[in-house]
PQR file with spaces between the fields and no chain letter, atoms N, CA, C, O and H, PARSE charges and radii, in Angstrom:
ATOM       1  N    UNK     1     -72.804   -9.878  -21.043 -0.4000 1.5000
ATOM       2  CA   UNK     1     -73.094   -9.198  -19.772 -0.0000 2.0000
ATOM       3  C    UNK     1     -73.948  -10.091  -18.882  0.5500 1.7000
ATOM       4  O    UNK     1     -73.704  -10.071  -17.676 -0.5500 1.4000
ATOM       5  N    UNK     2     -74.632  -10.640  -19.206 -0.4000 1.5000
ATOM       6  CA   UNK     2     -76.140  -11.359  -18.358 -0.0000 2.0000
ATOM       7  C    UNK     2     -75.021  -12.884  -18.378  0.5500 1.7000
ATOM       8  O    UNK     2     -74.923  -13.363  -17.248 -0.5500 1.4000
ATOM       9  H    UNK     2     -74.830  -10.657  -20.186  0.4000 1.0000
ATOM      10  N    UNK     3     -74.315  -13.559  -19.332 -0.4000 1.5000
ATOM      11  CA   UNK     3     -73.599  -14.545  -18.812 -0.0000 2.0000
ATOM      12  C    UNK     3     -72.711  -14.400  -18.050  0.5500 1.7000
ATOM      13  O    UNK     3     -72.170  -15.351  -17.486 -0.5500 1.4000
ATOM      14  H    UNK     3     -74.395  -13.170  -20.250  0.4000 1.0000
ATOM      15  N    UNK     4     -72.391  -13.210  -17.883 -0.4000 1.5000
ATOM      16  CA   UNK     4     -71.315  -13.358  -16.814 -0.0000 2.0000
ATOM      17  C    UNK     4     -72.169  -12.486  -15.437  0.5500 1.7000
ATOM      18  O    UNK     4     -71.493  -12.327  -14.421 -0.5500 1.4000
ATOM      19  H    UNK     4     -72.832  -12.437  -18.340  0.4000 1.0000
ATOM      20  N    UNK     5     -73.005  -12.175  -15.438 -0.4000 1.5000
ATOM      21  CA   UNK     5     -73.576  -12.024  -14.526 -0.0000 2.0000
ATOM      22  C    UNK     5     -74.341  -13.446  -13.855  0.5500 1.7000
ATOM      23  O    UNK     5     -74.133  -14.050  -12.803 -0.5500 1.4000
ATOM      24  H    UNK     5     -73.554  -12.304  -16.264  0.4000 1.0000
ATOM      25  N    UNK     6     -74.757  -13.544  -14.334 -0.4000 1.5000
ATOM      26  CA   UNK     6     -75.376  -15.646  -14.059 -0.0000 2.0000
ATOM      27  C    UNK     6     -74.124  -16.323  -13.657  0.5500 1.7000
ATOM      28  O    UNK     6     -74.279  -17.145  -12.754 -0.5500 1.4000
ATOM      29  H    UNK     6     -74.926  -13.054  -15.190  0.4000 1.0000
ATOM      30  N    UNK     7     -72.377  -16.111  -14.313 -0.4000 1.5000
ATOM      31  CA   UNK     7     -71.616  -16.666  -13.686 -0.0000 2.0000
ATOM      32  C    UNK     7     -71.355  -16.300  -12.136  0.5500 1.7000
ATOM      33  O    UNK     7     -71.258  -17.128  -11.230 -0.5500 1.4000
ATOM      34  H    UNK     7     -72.252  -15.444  -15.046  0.4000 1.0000
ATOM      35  N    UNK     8     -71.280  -15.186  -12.034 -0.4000 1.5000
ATOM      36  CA   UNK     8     -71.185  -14.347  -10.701 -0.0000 2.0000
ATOM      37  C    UNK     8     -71.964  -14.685   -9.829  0.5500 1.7000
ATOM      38  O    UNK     8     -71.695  -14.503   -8.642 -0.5500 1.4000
ATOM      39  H    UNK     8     -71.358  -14.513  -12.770  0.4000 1.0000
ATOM      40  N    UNK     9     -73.234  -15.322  -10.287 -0.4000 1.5000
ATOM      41  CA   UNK     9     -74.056  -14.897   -9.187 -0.0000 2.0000
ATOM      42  C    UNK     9     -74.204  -16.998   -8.671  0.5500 1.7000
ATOM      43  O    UNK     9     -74.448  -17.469   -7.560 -0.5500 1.4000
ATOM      44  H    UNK     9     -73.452  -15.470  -11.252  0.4000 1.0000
ATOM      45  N    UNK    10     -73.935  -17.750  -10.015 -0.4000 1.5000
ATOM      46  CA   UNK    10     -73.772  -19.012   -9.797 -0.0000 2.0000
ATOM      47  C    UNK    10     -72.722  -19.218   -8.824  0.5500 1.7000
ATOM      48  O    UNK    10     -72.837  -20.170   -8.052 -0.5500 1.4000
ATOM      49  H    UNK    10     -73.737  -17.367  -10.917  0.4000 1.0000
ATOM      50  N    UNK    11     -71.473  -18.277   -8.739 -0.4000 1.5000
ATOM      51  CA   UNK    11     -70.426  -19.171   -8.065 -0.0000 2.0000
ATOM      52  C    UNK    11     -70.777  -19.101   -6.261  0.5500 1.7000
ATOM      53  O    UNK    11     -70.681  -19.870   -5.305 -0.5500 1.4000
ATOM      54  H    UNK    11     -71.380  -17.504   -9.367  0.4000 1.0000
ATOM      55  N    UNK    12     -71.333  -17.347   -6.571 -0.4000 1.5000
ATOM      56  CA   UNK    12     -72.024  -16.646   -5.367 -0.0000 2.0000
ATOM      57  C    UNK    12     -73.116  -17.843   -4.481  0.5500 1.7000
ATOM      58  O    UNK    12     -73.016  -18.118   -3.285 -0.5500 1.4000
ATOM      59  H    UNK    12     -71.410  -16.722   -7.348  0.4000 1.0000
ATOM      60  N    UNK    13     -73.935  -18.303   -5.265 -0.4000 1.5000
ATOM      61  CA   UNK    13     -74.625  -19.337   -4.832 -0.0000 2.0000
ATOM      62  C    UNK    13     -74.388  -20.963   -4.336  0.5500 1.7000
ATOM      63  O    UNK    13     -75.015  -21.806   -3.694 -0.5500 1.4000
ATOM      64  H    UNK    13     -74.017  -18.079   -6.236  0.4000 1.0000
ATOM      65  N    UNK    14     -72.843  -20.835   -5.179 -0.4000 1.5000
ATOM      66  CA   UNK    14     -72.162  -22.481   -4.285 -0.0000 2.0000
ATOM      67  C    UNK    14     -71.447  -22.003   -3.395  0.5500 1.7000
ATOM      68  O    UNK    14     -71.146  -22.854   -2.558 -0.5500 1.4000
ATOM      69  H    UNK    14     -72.334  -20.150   -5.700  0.4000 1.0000
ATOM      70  N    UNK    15     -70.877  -20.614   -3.128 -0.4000 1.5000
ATOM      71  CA   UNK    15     -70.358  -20.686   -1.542 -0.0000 2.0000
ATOM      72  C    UNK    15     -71.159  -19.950   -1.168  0.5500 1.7000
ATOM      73  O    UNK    15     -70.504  -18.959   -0.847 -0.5500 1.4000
ATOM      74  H    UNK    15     -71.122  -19.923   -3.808  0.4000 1.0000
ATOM      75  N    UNK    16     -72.565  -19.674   -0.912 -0.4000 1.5000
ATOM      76  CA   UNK    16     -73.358  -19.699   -0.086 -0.0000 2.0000
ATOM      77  C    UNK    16     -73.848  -20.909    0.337  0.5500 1.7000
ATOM      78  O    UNK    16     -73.820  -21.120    1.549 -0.5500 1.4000
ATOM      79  H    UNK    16     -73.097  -20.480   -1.173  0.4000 1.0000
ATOM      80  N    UNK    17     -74.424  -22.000   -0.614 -0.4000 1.5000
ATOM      81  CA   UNK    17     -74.705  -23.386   -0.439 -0.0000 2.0000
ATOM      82  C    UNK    17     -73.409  -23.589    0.578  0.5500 1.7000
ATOM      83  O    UNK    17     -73.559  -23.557    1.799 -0.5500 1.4000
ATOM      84  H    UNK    17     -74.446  -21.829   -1.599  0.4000 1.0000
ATOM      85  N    UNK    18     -72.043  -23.814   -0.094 -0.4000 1.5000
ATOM      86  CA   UNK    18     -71.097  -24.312    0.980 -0.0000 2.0000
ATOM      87  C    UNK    18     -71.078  -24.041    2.844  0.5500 1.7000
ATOM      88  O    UNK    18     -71.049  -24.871    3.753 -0.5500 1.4000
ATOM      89  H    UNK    18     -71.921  -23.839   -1.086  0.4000 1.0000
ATOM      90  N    UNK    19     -71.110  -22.398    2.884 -0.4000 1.5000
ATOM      91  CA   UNK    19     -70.891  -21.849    3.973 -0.0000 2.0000
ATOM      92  C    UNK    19     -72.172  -22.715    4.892  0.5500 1.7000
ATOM      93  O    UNK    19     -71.879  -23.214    5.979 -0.5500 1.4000
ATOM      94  H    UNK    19     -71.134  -21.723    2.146  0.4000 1.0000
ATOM      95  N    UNK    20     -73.536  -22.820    4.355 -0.4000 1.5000
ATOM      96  CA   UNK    20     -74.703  -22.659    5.183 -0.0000 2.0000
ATOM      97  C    UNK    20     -74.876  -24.454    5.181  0.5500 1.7000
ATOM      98  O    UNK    20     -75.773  -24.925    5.879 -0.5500 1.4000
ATOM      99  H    UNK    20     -73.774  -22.415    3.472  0.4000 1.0000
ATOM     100  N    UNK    21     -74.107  -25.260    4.485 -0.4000 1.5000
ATOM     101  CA   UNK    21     -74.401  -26.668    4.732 -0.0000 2.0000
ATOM     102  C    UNK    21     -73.161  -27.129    5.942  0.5500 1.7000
ATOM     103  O    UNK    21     -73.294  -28.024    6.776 -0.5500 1.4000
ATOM     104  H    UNK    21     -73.378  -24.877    3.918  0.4000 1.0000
ATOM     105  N    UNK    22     -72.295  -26.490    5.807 -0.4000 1.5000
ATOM     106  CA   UNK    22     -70.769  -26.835    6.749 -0.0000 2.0000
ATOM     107  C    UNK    22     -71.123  -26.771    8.434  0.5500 1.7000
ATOM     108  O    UNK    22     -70.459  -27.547    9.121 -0.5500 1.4000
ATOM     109  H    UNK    22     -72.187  -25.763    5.129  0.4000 1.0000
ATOM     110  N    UNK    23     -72.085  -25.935    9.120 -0.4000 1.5000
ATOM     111  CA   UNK    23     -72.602  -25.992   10.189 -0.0000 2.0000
ATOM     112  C    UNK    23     -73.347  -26.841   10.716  0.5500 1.7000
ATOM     113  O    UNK    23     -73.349  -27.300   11.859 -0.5500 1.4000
ATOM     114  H    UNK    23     -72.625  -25.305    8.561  0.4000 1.0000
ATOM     115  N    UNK    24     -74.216  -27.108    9.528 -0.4000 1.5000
ATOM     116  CA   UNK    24     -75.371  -28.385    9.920 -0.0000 2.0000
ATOM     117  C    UNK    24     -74.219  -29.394    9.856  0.5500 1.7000
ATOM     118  O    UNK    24     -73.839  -29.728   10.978 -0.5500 1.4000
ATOM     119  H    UNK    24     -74.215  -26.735    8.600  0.4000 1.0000
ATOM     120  N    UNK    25     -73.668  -29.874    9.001 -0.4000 1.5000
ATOM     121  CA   UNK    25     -72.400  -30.890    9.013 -0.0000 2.0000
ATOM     122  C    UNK    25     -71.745  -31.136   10.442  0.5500 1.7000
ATOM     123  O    UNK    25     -71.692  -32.096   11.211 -0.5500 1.4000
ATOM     124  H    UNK    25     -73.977  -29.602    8.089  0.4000 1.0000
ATOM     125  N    UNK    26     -71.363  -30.081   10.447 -0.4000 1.5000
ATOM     126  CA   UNK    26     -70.235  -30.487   12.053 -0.0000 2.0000
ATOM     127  C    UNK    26     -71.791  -30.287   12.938  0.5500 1.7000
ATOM     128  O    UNK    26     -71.971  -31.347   13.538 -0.5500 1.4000
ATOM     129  H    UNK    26     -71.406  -29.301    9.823  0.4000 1.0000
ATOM     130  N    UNK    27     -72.737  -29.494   13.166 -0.4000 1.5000
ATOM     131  CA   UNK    27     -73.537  -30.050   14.262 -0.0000 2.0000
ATOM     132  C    UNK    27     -74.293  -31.830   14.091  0.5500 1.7000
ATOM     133  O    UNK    27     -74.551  -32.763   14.852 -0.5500 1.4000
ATOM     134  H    UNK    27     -72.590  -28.634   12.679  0.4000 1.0000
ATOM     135  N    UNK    28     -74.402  -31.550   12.717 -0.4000 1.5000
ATOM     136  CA   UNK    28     -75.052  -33.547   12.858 -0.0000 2.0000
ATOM     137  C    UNK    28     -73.641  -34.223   12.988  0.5500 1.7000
ATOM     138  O    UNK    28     -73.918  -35.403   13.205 -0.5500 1.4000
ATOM     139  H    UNK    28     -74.193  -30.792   12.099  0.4000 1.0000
ATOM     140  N    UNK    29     -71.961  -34.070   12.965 -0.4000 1.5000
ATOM     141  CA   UNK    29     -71.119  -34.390   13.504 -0.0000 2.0000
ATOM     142  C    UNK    29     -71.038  -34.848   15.087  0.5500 1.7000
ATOM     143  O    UNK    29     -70.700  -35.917   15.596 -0.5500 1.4000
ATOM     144  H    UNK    29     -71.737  -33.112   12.789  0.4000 1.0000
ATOM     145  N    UNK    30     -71.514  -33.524   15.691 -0.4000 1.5000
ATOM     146  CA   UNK    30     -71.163  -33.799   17.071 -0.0000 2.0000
ATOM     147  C    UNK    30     -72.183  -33.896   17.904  0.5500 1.7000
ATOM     148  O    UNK    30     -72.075  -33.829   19.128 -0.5500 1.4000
ATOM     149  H    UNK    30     -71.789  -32.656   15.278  0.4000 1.0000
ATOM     150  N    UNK    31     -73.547  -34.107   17.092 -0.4000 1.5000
ATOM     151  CA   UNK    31     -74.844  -34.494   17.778 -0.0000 2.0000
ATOM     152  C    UNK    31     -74.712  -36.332   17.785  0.5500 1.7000
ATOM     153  O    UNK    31     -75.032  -37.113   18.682 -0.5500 1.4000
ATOM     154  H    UNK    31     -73.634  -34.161   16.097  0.4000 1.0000
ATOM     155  N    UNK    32     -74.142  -36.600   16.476 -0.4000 1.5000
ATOM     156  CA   UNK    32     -73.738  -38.361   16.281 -0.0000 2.0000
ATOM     157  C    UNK    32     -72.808  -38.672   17.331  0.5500 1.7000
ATOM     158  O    UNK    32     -72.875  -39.696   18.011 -0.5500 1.4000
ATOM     159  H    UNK    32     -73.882  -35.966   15.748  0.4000 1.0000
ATOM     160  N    UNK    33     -71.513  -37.333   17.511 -0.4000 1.5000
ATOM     161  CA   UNK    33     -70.713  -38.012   18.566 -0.0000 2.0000
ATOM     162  C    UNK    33     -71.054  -38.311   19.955  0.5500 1.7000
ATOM     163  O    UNK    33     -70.714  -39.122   20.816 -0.5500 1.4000
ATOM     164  H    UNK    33     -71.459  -36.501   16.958  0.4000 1.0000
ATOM     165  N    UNK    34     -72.023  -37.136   19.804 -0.4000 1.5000
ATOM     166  CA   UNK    34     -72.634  -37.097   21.514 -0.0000 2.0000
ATOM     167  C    UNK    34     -73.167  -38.210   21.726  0.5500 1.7000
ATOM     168  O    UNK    34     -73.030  -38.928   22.717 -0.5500 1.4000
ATOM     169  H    UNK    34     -72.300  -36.476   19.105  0.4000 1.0000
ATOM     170  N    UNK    35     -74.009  -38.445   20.472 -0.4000 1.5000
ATOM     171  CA   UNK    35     -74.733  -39.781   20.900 -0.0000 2.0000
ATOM     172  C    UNK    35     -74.500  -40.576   21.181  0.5500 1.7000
ATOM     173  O    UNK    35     -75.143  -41.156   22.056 -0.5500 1.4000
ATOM     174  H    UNK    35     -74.120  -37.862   19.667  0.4000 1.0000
ATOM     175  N    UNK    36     -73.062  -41.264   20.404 -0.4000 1.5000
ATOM     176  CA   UNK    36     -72.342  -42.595   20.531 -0.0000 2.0000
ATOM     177  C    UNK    36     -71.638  -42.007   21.617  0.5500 1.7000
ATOM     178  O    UNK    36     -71.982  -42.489   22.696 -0.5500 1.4000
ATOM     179  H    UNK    36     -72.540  -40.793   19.693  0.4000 1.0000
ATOM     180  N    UNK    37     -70.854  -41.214   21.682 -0.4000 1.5000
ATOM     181  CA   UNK    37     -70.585  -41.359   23.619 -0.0000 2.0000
ATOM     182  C    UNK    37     -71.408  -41.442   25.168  0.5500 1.7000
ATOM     183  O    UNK    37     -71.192  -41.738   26.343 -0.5500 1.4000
ATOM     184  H    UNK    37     -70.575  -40.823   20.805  0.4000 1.0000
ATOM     185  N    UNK    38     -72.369  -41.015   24.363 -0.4000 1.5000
ATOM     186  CA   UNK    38     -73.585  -41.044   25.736 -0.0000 2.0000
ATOM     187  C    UNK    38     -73.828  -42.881   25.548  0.5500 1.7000
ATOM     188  O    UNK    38     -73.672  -43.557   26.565 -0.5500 1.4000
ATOM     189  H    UNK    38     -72.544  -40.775   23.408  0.4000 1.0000
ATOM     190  N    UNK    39     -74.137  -43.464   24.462 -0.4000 1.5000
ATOM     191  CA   UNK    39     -74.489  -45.080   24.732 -0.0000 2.0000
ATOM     192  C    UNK    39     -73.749  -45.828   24.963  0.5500 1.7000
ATOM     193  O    UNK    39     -74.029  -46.916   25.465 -0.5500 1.4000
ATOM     194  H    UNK    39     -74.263  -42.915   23.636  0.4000 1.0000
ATOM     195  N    UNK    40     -71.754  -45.170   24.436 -0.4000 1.5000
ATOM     196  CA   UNK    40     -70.960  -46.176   24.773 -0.0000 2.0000
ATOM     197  C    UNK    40     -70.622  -46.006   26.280  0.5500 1.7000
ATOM     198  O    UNK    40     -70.460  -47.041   26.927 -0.5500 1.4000
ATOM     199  H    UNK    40     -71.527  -44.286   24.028  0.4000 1.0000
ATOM     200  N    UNK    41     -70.504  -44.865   26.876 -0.4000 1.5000
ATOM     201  CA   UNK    41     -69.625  -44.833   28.229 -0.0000 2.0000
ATOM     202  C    UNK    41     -70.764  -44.836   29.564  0.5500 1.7000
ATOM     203  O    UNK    41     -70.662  -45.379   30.664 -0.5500 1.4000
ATOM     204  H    UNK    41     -70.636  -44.024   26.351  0.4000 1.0000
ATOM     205  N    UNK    42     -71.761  -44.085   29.042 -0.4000 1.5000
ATOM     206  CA   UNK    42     -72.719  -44.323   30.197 -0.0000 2.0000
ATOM     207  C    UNK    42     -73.697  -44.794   30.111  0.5500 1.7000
ATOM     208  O    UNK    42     -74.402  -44.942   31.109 -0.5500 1.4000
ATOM     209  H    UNK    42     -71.844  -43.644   28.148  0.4000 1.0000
């Protein structure tokens, strides 16, 4: 019961990890892109 509750709650905890790291990702994505387009074009 308690191992499969620890499984449940482990898998629960890598797609929470997943969901809440994927935003910061694409924003430090398109904060890098901004950047390199702001130094290359203007």
């Amino acid at each position: 019961m308690l191992r499969a509750v620890a499984d449940i709650l482990k898998s629960i905890g890598g797609a929470v990890a997943t969901v809440v790291t994927l935003p910061f990702r694409a924003l430090a994505r398109l904060f890098g892109g901004a950047s390199d387009t702001a130094h290359g074009h203007h």
